[in-house]
N, C-alpha and C positions, 0 to 999 in steps of 0.2 A: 504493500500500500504506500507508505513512504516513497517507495521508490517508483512507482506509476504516477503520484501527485506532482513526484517533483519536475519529471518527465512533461506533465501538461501543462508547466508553467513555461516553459521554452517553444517559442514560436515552429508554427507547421513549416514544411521545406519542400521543396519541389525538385525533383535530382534536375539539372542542365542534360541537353541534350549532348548526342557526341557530335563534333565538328570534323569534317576530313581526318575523319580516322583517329584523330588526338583521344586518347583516352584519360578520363579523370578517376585517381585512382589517390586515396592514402591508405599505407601502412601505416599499420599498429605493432610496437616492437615493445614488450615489457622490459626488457632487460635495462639491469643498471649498472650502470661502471665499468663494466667487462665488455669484451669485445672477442671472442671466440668465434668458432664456427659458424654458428647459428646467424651471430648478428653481423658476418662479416658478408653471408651471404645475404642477407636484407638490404645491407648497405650498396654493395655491389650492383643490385638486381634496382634499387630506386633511383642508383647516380646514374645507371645506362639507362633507364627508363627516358629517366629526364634529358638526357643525351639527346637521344632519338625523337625528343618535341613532343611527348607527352607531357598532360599534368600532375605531376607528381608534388603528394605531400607526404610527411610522415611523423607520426604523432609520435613521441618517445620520450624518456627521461632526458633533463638535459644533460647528462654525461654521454650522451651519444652525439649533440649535436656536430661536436668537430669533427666527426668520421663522414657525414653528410656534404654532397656539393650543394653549394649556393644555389646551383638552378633548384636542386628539393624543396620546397616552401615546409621547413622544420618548425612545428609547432610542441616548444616543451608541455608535457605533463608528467608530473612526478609518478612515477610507477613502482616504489617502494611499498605504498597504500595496500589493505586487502582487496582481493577478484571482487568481492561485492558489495562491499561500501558504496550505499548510494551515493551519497554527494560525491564520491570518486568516480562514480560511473557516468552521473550527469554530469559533468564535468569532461569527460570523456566522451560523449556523444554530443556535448557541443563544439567540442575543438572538430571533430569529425564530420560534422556538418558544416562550420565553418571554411572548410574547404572545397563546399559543393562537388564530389563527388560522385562517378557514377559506380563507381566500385571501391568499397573498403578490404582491404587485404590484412589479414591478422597473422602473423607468424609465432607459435608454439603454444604453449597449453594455455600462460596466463593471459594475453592477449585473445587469445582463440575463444578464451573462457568470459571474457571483459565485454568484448563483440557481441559473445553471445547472448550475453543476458542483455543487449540494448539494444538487438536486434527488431523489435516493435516500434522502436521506438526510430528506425533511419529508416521512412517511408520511400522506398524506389532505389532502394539502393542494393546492389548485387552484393553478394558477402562472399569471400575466397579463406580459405585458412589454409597454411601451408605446415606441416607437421615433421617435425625432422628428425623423432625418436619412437621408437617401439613403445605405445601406453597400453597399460595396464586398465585403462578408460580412456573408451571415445566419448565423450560426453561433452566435453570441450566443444568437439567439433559435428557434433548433428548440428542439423538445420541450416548447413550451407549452403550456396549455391552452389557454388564448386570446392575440390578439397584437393591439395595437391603433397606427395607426398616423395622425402628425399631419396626413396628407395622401394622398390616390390616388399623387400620384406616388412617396411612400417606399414606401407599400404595394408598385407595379410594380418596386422596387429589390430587394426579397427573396425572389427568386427563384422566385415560387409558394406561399412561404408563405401559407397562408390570414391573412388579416390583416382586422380591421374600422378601417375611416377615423374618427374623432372627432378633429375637429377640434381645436386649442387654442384654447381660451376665454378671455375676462374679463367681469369687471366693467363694465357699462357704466361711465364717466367721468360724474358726478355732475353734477348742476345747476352752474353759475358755472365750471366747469375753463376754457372759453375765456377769461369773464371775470379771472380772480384770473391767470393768464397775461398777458391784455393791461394789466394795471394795473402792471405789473413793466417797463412801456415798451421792448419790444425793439425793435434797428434794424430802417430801414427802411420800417417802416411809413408808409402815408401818400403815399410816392413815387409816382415816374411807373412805375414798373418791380414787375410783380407778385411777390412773397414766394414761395419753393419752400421744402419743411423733408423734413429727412433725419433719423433718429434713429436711435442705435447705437451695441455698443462702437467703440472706434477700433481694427479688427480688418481683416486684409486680408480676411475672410471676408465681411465688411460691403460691401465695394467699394465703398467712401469715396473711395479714389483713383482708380480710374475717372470718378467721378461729378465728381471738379473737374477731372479729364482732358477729358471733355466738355463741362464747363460753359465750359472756353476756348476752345471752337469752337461754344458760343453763346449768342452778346448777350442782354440783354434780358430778364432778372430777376434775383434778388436770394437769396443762399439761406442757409439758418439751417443748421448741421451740427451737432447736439447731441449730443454724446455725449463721452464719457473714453475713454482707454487707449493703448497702448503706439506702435500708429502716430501718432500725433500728430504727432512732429518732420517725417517722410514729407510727411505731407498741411500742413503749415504750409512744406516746403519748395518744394512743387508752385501752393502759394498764389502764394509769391513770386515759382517763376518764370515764371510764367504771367499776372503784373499782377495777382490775384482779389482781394486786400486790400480794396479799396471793395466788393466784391461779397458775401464769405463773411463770419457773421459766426461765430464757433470757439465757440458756446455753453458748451462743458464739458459736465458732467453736470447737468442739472435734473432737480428733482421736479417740474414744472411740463411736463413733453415733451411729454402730451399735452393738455396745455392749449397749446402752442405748435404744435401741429399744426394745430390747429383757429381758430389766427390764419393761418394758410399759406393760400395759394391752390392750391398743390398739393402731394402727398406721394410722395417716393420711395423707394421701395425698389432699392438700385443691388445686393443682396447678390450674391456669386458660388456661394453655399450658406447654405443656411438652413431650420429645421424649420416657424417657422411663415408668416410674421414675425406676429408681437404686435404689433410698431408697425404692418403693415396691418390686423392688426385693427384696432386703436385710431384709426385714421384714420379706417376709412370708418364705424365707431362715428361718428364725428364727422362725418359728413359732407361730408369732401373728400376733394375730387376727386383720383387716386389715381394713380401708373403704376409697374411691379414689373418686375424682372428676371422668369424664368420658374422660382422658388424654392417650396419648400413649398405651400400652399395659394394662392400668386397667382392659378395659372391658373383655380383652382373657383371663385374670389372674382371676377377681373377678365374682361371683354371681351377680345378677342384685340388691339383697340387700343392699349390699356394695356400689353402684357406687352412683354417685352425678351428676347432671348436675354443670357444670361450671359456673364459674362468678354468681354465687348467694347464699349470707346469707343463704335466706329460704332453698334452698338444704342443704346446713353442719348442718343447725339448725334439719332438719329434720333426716339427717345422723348419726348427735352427739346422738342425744334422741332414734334413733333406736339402735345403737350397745351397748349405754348403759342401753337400758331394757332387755337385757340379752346376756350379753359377752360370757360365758361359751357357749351358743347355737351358738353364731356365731364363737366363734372357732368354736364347732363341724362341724359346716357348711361350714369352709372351708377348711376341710380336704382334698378335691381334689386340691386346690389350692396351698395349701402347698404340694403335692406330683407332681403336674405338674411344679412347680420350681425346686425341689429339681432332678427333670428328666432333666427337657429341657433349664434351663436358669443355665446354668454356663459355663464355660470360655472354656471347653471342647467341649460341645454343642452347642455353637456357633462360635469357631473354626475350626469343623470339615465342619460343613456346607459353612462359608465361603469358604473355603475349594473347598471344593461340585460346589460353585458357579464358581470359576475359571476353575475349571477342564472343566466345561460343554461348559466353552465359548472358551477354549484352543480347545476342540474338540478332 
């Protein structure tokens, strides 16, 4: 009641028509502070929107705005608040009206779930949500128009919602990224013992600690762990008791990751959940040779060789000793997979189909 009263105190709205194709479109991103996978692809997918002459807004905390181009018309709301706090929700459905609008785009559960409930309340307006983790509830996301999901397998997690796959895209990595990486002289290089590289928060979602749990049961390479955050002490303590000190080298955070991938001999993804990973994109972007838990897009990406089951030692243990009884063969093998990236996952390619997806619900 509160929050259908407070709803009829804000003037009725009338969606604008579309103009030569311009499509009016804001994002809804809850995230705050952080800037990860998720919201790197929102960011991405609003700054090329806006690129190409649409009108693009996007509603978000303002610790997001600096990641936003200027052509975005960025309207701060604070998104710390709880999913259903009225006066946070009315507040939220007037910024989003304020933008006249023919489609609102909500990206993951609390946004997705924010939409949802003030969905009576954006009269003419197409609703898109985009989903980029395996739930436990779709609830979030009933009563879409459309539903766009970062992988088949999140898609099969929402219980029959109809959902379209688009994948998460980037940017190809630029002429010299390998180069301006290996001029920064990281260890190891050079040795008798091949280079592995891992990229990530330092997050147990990451499965960083599994990954140096089985690197102590096997010899014989050398590995780069790149990444910041709060596990760190964990994974620096597993170092020690495990002897890996000559072996890991604890990167931190680089701007350079995926220029350091593409000095690696091979790349892994040890995640125990995950929407895309970005950094497999980014890898086989680059050319090497690759091996995944079975997370977001691994399994449409990789050979059944490559993949891992999740949350276990024995799989990475088994994973590490296969790609490293012969590299060279498993690049060759995954020539199609380095060519279906280099095709279908960059920021073009999952632009146009976004794209695609509003058109079809605009009608």
């Amino acid at each position: 009641m509160i929050l259908g009263r407070a709803f009829c105190r804000l003037a009725a709205f009338t969606r604008p028509a579309s103009l030569r194709g311009v499509i009016r479109v804001c994002h809804v991103l809850a995230s705050v502070g952080e800037k990860g996978g998720l919201e790197k692809n929102v960011i991405e997918l609003a700054n090329r929107q806006a690129a190409l002459g649409h009108a693009v807004s996007a509603v978000a905390d303002e610790t997001m705005r600096p990641h936003f181009d200027p052509a975005v018309n960025f309207l701060a709301h604070p998104m710390g608040g709880g999913r259903l706090n009225p006066f946070n929700l009315v507040a939220l459905r007037g910024k989003i009206l304020s933008t006249r609008p023919q489609i609102v785009h909500a990206h993951a559960n609390k946004a997705g779930a924010m939409v949802r409930s003030v969905r009576r309340f954006l009269p003419g307006i197409k609703r898109v949500a985009t989903v980029q983790n395996i739930k436990r509830s779709a609830r979030p996301f009933r009563d879409y128009d459309a539903v766009i999901t970062a992988s088949a397998q999140v898609r099969d997690s929402l219980g029959g919602i109809p959902a379209t796959v688009i994948w998460n895209s980037i940017a190809p990595p630029p002429p010299g990224t390998r180069e301006a990486a290996l001029a920064t002289n990281p260890p190891f290089l050079g040795g008798p013992e091949p280079v592995f590289c891992t990229v990530g928060r330092l997050v147990p979602a990451k499965g960083m600690d599994l990954l140096l749990e089985a690197m102590a049961q096997v010899p014989g390479f050398k590995l780069w762990l790149v990444g910041e955050g709060l596990q760190r002490p964990q994974l620096e303590e597993i170092i020690g008791r495990h002897g890996l000190s000559d072996r890991v080298w604890m990167a931190g955070h680089r701007d350079d990751a995926v220029g350091l991938m593409g000095c690696a001999e091979l790349f892994i993804v040890a995640s125990r959940n995950e929407g895309g990973p970005y950094t497999l994109a980014e890898a086989l972007h680059m050319k090497v040779p690759s091996i995944s838990t079975k997370v977001g897009f691994a399994p449409e990406f990789l050979p059944a060789e490559a993949l891992m089951e999740t949350h276990s030692v024995p799989e990475l243990v088994r994973g590490l000793k296969h790609a490293l009884a012969d590299l060279a063969g498993l690049k060759a093998r995954l020539a199609p997979s380095f060519e279906l990236v280099a095709n279908e996952v960059t920021l073009d390619a999952m632009t146009a189909k976004v794209i695609g997806v509003y058109e079809r619900v605009l009608g």
